[in-house]
C-alpha positions as CSV (number, residue, x, y, z in Angstrom):
1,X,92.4,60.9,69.5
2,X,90.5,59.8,72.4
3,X,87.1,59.4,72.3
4,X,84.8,61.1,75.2
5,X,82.7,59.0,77.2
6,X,81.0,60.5,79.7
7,X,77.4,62.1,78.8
8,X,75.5,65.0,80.3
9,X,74.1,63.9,83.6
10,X,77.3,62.0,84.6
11,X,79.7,65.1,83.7
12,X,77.2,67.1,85.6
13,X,77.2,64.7,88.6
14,X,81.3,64.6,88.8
15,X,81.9,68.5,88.4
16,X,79.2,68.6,91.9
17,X,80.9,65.9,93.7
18,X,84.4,67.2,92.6
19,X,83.5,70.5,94.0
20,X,81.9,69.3,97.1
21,X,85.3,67.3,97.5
22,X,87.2,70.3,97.3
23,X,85.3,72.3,99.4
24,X,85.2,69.4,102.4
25,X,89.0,69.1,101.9
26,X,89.8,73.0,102.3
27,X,87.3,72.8,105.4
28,X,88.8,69.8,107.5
29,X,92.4,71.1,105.7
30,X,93.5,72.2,109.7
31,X,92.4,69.3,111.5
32,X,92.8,66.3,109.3
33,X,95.6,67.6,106.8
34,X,96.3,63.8,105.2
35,X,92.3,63.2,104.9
36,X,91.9,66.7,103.1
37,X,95.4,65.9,100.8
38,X,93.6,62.6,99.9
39,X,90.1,64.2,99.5
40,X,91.5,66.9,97.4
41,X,93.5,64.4,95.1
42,X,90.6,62.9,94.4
43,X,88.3,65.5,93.6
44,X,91.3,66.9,91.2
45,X,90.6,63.7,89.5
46,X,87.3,63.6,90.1
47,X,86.8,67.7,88.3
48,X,89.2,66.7,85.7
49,X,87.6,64.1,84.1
50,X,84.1,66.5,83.6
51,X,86.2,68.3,82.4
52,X,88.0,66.3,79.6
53,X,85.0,64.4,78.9
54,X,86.7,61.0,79.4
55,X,86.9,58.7,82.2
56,X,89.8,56.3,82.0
57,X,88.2,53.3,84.2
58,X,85.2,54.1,81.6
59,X,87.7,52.9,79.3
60,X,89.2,50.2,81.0
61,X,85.4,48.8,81.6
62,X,84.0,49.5,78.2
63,X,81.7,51.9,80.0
64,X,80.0,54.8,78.1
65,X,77.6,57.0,79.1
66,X,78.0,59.8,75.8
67,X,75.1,59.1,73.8
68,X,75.6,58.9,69.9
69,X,74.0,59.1,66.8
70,X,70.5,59.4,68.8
71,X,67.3,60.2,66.3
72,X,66.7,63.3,66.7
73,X,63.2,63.4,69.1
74,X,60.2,64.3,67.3
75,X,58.5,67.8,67.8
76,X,54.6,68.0,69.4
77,X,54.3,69.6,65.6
78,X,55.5,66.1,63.8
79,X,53.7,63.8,65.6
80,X,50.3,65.6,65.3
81,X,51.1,65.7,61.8
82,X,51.2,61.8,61.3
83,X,47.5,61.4,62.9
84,X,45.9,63.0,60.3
């Protein structure tokens, strides 16, 4: 199975750019139809990996942004409870 790589904030990031990609490639679609093909490829790519959670140059770089097995943080609650 593969194993996601992408966190939070950088899935977050990709699925705006991806959709701002799409968006400028429907728009300049008329007057620059290779530009938008390329733009639009890219954002595919770009919306698809949000998506699957898994970036494959990630991989290739030994890049991860997922965060794992993190302590949970402690509560306002907790730590007023350790100064007494």
């Amino acid at each position: 199975m593969i194993r996601t790589n992408i966190g939070g904030l950088d899935t977050a990031i990709r699925a705006a750019l991806g959709s701002f990609a799409i968006v400028l490639a429907a728009a300049g679609a008329d007057q620059y139809p290779v530009v938008a093909l390329a733009t639009g490829l890219v954002a595919t790519v770009i919306l698809a990996t949000a998506i699957a959670g898994v970036c494959p140059l990630y991989t290739a770089l030994g890049l991860d942004t997922h965060p794992r097995g993190q302590p949970p943080r402690k509560t306002t609650r907790e730590l007023a409870h350790q100064l007494r």
